[in-house]
C-alpha positions as CSV (number, residue, x, y, z in Angstrom):
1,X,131.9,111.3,89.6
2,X,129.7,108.4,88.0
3,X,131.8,106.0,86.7
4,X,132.0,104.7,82.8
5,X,132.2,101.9,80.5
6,X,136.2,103.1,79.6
7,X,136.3,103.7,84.0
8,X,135.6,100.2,84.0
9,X,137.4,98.6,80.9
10,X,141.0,100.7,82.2
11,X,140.2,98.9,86.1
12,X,140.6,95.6,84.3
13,X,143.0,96.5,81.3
14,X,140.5,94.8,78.7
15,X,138.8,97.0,75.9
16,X,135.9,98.6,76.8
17,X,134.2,97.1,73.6
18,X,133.9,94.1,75.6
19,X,132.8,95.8,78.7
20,X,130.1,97.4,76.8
21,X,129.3,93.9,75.3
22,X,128.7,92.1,78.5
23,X,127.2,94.9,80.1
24,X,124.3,94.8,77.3
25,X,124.4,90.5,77.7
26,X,126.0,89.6,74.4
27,X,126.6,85.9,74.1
28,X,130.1,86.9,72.5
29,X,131.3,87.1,75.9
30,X,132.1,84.3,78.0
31,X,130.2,84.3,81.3
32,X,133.0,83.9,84.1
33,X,134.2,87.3,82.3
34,X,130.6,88.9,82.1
35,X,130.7,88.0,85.9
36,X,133.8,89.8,86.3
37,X,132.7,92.9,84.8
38,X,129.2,93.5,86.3
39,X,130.7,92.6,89.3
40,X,133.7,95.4,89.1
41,X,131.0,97.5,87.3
42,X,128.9,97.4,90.5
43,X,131.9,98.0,92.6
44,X,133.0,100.8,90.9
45,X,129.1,102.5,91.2
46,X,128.4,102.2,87.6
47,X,124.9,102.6,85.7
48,X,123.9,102.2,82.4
49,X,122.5,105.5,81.1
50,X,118.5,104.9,80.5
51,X,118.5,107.8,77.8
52,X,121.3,105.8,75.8
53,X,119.8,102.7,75.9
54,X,116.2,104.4,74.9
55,X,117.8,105.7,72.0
56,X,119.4,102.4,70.6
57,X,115.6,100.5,71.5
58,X,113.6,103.0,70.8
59,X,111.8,102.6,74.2
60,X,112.0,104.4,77.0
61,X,111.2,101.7,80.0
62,X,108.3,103.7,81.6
63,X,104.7,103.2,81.8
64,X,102.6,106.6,81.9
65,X,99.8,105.9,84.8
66,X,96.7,108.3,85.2
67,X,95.1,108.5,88.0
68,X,91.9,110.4,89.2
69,X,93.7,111.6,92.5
70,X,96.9,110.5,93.8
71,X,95.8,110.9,97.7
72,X,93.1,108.1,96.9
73,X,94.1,104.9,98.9
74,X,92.4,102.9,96.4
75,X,94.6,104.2,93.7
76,X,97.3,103.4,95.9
77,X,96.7,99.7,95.8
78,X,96.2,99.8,91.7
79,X,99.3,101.5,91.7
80,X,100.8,98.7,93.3
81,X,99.6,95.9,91.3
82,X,100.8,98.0,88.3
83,X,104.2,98.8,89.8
84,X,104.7,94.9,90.7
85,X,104.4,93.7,87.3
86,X,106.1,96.7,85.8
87,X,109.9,96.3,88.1
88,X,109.7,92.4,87.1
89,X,109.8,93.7,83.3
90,X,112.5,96.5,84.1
91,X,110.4,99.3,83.5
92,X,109.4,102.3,85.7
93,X,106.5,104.6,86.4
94,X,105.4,107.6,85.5
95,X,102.5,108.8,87.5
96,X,100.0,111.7,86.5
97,X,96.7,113.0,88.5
98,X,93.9,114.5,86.1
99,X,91.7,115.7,89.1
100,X,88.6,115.5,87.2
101,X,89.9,118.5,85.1
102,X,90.3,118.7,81.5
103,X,93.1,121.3,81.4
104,X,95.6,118.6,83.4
105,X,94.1,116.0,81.8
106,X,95.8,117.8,78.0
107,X,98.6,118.9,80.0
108,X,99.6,114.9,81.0
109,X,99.1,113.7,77.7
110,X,101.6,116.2,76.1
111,X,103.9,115.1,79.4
112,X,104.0,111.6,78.5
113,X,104.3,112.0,74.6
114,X,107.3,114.6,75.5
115,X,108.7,111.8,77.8
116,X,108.2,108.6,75.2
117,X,106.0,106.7,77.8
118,X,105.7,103.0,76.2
119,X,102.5,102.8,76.9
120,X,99.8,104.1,79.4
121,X,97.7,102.9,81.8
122,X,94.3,105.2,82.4
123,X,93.0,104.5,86.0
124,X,91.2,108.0,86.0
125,X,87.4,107.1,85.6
126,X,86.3,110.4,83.4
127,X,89.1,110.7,81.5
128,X,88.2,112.3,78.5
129,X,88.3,110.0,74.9
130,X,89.5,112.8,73.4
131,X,92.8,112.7,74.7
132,X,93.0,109.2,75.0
133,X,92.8,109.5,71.3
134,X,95.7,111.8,71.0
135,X,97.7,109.3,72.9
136,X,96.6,106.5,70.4
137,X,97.6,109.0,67.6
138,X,101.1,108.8,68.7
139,X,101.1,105.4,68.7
140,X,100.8,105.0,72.2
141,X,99.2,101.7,73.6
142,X,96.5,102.2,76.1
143,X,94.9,100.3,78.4
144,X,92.3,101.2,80.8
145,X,90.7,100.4,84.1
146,X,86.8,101.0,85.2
147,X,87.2,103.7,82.8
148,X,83.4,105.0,81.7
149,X,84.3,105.4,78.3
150,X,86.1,102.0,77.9
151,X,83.7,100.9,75.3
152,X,86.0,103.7,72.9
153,X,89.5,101.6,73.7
154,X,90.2,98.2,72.9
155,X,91.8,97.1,75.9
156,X,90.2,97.0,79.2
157,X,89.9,95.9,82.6
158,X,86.8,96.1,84.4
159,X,85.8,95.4,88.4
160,X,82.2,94.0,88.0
161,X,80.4,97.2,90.3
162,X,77.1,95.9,88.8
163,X,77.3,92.9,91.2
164,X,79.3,94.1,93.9
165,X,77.0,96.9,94.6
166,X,74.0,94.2,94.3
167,X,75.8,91.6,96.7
168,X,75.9,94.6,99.3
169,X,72.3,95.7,98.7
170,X,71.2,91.7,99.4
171,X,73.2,91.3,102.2
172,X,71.2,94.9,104.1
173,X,67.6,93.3,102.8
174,X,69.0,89.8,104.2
175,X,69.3,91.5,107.4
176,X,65.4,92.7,107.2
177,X,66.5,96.3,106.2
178,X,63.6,98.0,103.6
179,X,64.2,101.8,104.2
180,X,67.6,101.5,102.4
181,X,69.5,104.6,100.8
182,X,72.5,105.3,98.3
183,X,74.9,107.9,98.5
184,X,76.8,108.2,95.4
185,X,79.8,109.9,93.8
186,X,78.6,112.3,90.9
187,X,81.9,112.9,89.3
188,X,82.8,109.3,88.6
189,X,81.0,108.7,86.1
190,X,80.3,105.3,84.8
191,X,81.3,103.2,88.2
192,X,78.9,105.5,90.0
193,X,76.3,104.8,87.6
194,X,77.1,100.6,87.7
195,X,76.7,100.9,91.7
196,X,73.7,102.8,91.4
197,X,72.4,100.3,89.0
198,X,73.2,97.4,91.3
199,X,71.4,99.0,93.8
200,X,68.2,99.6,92.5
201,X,68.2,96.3,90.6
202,X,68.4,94.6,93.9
203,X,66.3,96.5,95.6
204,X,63.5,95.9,92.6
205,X,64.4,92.0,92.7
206,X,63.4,91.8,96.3
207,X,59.8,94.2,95.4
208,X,61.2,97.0,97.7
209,X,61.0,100.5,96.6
210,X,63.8,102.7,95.8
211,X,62.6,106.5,97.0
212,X,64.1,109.4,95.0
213,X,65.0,111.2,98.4
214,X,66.7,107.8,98.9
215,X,69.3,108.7,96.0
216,X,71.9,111.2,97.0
217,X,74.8,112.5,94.7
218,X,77.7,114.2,96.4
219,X,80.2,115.8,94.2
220,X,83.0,113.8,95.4
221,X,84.6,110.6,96.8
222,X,86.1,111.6,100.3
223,X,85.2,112.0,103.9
224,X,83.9,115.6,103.6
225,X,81.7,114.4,100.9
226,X,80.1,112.1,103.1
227,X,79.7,114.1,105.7
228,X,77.8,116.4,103.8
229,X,75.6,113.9,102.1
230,X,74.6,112.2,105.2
231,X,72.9,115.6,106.7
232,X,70.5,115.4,103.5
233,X,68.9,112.1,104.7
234,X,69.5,112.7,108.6
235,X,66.9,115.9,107.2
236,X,64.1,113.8,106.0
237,X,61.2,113.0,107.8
238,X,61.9,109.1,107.9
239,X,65.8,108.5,107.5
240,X,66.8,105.3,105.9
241,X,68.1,102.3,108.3
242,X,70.6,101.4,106.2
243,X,72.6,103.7,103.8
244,X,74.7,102.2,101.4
245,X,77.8,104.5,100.2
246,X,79.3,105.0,96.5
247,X,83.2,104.0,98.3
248,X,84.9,103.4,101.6
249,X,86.0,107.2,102.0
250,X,82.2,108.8,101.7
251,X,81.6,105.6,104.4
252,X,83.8,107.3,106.3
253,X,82.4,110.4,106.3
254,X,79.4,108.7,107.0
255,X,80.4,107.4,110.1
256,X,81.7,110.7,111.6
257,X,78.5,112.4,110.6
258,X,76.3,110.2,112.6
259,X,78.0,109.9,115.4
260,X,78.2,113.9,115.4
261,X,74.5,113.2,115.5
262,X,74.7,111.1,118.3
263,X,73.1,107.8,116.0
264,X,74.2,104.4,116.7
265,X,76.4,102.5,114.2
266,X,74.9,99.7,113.5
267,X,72.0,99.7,116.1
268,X,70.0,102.8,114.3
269,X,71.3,102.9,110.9
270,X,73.7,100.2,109.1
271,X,77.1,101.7,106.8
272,X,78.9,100.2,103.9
273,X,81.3,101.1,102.1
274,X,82.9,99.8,98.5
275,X,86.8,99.1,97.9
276,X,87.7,97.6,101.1
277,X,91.0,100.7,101.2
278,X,93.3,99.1,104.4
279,X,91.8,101.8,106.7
280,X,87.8,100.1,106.6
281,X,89.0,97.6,108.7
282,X,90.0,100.0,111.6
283,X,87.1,102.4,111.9
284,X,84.8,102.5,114.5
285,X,82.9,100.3,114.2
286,X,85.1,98.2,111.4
287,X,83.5,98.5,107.9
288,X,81.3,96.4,106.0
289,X,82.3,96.6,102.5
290,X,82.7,94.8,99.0
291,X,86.5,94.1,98.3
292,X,87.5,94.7,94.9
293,X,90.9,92.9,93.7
294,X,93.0,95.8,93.4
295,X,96.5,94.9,92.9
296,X,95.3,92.0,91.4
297,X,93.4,94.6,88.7
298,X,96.4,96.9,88.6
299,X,98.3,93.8,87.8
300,X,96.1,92.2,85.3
301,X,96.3,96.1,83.7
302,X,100.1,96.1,83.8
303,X,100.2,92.8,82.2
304,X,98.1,93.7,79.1
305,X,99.8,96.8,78.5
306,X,103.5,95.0,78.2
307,X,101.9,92.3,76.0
308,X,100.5,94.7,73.1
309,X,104.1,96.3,73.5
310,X,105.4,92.8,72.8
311,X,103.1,92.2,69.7
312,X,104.0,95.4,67.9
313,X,104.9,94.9,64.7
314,X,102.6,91.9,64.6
315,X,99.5,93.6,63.9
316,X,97.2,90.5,63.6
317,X,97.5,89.7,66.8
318,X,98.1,93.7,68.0
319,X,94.5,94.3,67.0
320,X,92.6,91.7,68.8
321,X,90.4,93.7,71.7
322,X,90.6,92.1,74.8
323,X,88.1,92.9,77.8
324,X,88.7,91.6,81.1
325,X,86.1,91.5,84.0
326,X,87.3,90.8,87.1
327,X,85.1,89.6,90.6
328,X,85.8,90.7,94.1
329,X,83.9,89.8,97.4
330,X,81.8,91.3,100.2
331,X,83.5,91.7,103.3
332,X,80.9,91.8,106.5
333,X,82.2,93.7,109.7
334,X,80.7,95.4,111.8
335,X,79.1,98.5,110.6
336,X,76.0,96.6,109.3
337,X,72.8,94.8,112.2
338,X,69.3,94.4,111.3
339,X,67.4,97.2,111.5
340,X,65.7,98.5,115.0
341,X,62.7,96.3,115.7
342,X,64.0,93.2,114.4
């Protein structure tokens, strides 16, 4: 049986007015006795109920955090970041995967109203405005990250994919590569359509051409998705050399489908990926990619989600949209060579 505040108060025959007191930090109680108590309180295996204390400060001490997919390593790192900043301010995490579908995407938002979520953290790239709207209606702060309709919320944090994706596009032309490809994510939205644009402003900067057969959208971010997609350029009469893909898991799935096909990594065509998820660095060969800050994004989120909870009240200040863009770097391994003939 959990113990109580009375539990604890009749262990030390004082009143459990001042056990509740120095439980909660009051200044009214002296500190060697404070001391004393948590340390009896800890003894005796007692916790403060989190359903009490929301109910006398009107906060609940959870983040809501939606995520496109939960078995995403990327997400994994955001979560992180997030989850760092979040235990240093006392508060927990409640995590939610919309799965690109509108139905759970209604469903979590009625979760996390029902639950008093203090705020929310929207990680899920097509997540509707709609319902982030219904979130705001309840007074719910919001912030979001890479989110394609971020331009409809006032508090964002953005990865700049404009310039990653052109950083990796240089470094293949760098490496004499003209024949190069880009294998993209269809249902993500506006960070597939920022990669995409990196790529073909790169390839235009350097007066290469950007073939349509050269574009491919696969209808997903993981390894099966990029196993299909490769089979569409290993089909065309001249494959590209280098193939650039929308994030390290359709990389992945890259890499398995030409080796299936019995093509050289990096010798025939060069791979990279986008992310730099912990398992790019142990494929075969290791994968060249662009390394996005992710817990120092999911972080950076955390952080401006507790400081609008600070300022409510103080609307002058709780109004102010804030925008953050953040920079990441490419990471060459080995998955990238000049092109055959050079």
């Amino acid at each position: 049986m959990t113990a109580t505040i009375k539990d604890i108060a009749r262990r030390l025959n004082i009143s459990h007015t001042t056990v509740s007191r120095a439980l909660r930090d009051s200044p009214l109680i002296a500190e060697e006795t404070a001391a004393r108590i948590r340390k009896t309180a800890f003894e005796m295996g007692y916790y403060p109920s989190a359903a009490a204390r929301s109910l006398k400060t009107k906060r609940s001490q959870a983040l809501g955090v939606v995520v496109s997919s939960i078995d995403d390593p990327f997400f994994g790192e955001i979560l992180q970041g997030i989850d760092n900043v979040a235990q240093e301010n006392g508060y927990s995490l409640f995590i939610a995967a919309a799965q690109h579908d509108p139905d759970r995407e209604q469903g979590i938002v009625q979760t996390l109203v029902e639950h008093r979520v203090d705020g929310v953290i929207i990680c899920s790239t097509p997540f509707s405005t709609k319902q982030g709207k219904h979130l705001l209606e309840y007074g719910v702060p919001i912030t979001v990250i890479n989110n394609q309709a971020a331009e409809d919320y006032w508090y964002s944090i953005y990865h700049d994919d404009v310039n990653g994706s052109r950083q990796i596009t240089r470094h293949l032309i760098e490496l004499g590569h003209q024949k190069i490809a880009y294998l993209g994510n269809a249902l993500s939205g506006r960070t597939n359509l920022d990669r995409l644009t990196g790529f073909q402003a790169e390839m235009t900067a350097a007066g290469l051409p950007v073939l349509d057969e050269f574009i491919h959208q696969t209808q997903g971010g993981k390894p099966e998705n990029g196993l299909q997609g490769v089979r569409h350029f290993l089909e065309l009469p001249e494959p590209p050399t280098g193939i650039i893909c929308y994030n390290d898991l359709i990389a992945i799935g890259v890499l398995q489908g030409l080796q299936d096909a019995s093509i050289r990594i990096p010798e025939d065509i060069s791979v990279t990926g986008f992310d730099n998820i912990t398992f790019s660095a142990f494929t075969a060969p290791p994968l060249t990619t662009f390394d996005q800050p992710k817990r120092h994004i999911g972080a950076e989120a955390a952080r401006l989600v507790l400081g609008l909870l600070n300022t409510k009240g103080n609307e002058e200040i709780a109004v102010q949209p804030k925008t953050q863009m953040l920079l990441g770097s490419l990471l060459v391994r080995k998955s990238t060579a000049p092109p055959a003939g050079i």
